[in-house]
C-alpha positions as CSV (number, residue, x, y, z in Angstrom):
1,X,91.7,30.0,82.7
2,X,89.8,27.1,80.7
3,X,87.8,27.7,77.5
4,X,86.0,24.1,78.4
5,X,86.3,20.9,80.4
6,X,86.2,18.3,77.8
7,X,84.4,16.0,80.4
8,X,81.8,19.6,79.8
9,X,81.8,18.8,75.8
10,X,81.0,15.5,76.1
11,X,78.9,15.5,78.6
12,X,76.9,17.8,76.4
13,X,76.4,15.1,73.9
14,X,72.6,14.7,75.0
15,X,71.4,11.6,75.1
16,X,70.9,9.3,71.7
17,X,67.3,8.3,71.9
18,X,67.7,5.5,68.8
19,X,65.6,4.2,67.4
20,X,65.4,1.1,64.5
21,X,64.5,1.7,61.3
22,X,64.0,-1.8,60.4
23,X,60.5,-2.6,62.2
24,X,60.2,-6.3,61.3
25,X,58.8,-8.1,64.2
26,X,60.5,-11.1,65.1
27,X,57.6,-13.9,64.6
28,X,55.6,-15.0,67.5
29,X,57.1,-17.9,69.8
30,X,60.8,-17.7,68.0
31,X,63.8,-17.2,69.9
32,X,65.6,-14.0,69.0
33,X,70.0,-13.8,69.9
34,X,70.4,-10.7,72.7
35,X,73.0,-8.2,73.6
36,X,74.7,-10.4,75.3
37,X,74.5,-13.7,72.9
38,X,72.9,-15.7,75.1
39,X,69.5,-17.3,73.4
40,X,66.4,-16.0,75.3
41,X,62.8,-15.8,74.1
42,X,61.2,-12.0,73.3
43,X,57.8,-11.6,74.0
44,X,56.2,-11.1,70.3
45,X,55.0,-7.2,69.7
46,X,57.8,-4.3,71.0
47,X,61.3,-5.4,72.1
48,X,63.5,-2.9,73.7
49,X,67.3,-2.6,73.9
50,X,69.7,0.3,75.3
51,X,73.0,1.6,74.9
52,X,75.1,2.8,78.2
53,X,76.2,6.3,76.8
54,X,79.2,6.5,79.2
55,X,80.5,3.4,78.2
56,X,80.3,4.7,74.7
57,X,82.0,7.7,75.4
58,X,84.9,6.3,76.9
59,X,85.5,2.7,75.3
60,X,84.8,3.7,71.2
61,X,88.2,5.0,69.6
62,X,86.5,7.7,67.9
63,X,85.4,9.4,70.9
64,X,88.9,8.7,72.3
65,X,90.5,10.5,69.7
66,X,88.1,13.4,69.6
67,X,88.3,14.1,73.2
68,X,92.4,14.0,73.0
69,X,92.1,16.8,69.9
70,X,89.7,18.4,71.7
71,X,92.1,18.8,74.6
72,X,94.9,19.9,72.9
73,X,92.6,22.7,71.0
74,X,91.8,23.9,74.9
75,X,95.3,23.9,75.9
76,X,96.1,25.7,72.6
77,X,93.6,28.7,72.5
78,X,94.2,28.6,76.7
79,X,97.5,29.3,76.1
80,X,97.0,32.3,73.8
81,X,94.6,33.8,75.8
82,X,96.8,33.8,78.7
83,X,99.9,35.0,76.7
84,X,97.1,38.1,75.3
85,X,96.4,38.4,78.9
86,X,100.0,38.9,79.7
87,X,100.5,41.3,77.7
88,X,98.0,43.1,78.4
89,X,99.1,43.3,82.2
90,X,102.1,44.7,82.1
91,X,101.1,47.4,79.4
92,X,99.0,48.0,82.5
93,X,102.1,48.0,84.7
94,X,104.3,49.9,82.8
95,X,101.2,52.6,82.1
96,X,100.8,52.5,85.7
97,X,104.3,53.2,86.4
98,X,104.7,56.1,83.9
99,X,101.6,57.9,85.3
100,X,103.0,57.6,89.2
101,X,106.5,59.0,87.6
102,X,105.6,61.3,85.4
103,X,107.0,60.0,82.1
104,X,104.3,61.0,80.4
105,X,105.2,64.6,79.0
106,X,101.9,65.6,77.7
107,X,98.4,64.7,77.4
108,X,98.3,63.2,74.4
109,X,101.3,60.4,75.4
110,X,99.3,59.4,78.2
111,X,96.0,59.3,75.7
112,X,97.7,57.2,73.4
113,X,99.1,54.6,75.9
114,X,95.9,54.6,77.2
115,X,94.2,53.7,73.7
116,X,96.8,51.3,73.9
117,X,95.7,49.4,76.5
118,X,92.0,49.7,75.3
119,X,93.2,47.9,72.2
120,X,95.2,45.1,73.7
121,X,91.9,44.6,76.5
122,X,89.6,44.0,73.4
123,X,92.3,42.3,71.5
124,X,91.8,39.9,74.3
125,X,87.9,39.7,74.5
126,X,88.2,39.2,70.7
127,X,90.5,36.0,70.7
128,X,88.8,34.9,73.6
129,X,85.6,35.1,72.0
130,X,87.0,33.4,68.4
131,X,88.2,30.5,70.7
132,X,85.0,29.8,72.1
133,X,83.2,30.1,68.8
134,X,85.6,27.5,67.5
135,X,85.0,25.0,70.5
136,X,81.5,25.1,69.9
137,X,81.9,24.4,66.7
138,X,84.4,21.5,67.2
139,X,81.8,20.2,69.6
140,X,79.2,20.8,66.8
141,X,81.0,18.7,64.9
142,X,82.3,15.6,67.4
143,X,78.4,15.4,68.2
144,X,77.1,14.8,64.8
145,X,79.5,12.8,63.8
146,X,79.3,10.8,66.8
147,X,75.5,10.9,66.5
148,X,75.5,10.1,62.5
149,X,78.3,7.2,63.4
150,X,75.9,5.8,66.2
151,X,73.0,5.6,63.9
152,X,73.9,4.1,61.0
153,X,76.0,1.4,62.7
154,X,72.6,0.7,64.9
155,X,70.5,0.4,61.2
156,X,73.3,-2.3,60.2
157,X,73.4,-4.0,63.9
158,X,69.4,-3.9,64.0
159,X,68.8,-5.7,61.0
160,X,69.8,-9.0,62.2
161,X,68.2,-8.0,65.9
162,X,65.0,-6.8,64.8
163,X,64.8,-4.8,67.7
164,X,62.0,-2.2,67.5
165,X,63.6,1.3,69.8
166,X,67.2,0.8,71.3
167,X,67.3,4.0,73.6
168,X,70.3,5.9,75.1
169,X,71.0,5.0,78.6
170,X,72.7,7.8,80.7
171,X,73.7,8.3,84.1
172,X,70.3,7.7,85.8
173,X,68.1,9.1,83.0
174,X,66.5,5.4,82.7
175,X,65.4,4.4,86.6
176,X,65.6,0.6,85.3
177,X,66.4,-1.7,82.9
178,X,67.0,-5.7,82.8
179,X,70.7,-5.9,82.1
180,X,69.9,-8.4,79.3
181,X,69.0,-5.2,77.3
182,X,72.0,-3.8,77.2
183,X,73.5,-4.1,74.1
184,X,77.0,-1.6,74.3
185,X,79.1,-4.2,75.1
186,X,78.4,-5.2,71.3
187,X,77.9,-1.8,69.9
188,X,81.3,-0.5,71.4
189,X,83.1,-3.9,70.2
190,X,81.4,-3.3,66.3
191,X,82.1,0.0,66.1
192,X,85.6,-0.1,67.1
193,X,85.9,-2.7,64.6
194,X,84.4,-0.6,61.9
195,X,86.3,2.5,62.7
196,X,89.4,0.6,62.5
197,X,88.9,-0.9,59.0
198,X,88.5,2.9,57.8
């Protein structure tokens, strides 16, 4: 029984729309360095660059890391679940079994192994219910973080670029974009690097 697909919690990290917060415009007719630092001249007025999500999610360290911990806190509330469940299963068998023979010798037993089985069934729902809560919140956290991360290393990047939006790029959620844009190669490489020197 899985709580969550990690490929589920990340892919839940909706798309970073980015944009720069330093606005200056490159002046008109001056060559400006690219994603990919080749030299190429930018149109004065809006420039544009984007960042391939996916690429982010499975090439920075960071995300690495989180989506191994994340894992293990799966496998970890999985397992107890499944041993709750267990245990609930055969106080059903063995309830089961004293009913068809009789080993119950009054009402009240039977009532009691009953309200047994009651308690160990919402026992169940309970942990199963904490462990979700504290997924959710684990993703909580992995998103801001990631998102928080993301920005402020794009306000650092983007002061030398001058770029005026860099935009998330997703799966097909931008129907085209001039691969000179794409800047993740770059953002992937710096981040890594500044996540290291923590």
């Amino acid at each position: 029984m899985k709580l969550f697909s990690v490929l589920a919690i990340l892919g839940v990290v909706t798309p970073l729309c980015l944009s720069s917060c330093d606005k200056k415009e490159a002046p008109k007719g001056t060559a400006v360095v690219v994603a990919n630092q080749e030299a190429a001249v930018k149109p004065a007025g809006n420039s544009i660059a984007y960042v391939e999500v996916d690429s982010l999610l499975t090439q920075y360290e960071y995300c690495i890391k989180e989506k191994a911990s994340l894992e293990a806190k799966s496998k970890q509330y999985e397992a107890q679940i499944n041993a709750k469940m267990v245990q609930l299963q055969k106080a059903t068998a063995e309830f089961q079994q004293k009913v068809q023979s009789g080993a119950f010798t009054s009402q009240a037993q039977g009532e009691a192994a009953q309200q047994r089985l009651v308690r160990l069934q919402q026992e169940g729902a309970k942990l199963q219910q904490e462990a979700q809560q504290k997924m959710l919140k684990a993703q909580e956290k992995f998103n801001k973080t990631l998102r928080d991360s993301v920005q402020s290393f794009l306000k650092d990047y983007n002061k030398d670029m001058h770029f005026d939006m860099i935009i998330s790029k997703q799966g097909d959620n931008v129907l085209y974009a001039n691969e000179k844009l794409d800047i993740t190669r770059e953002v992937v490489n710096g981040m890594n690097k500044r996540y290291q020197s923590k």
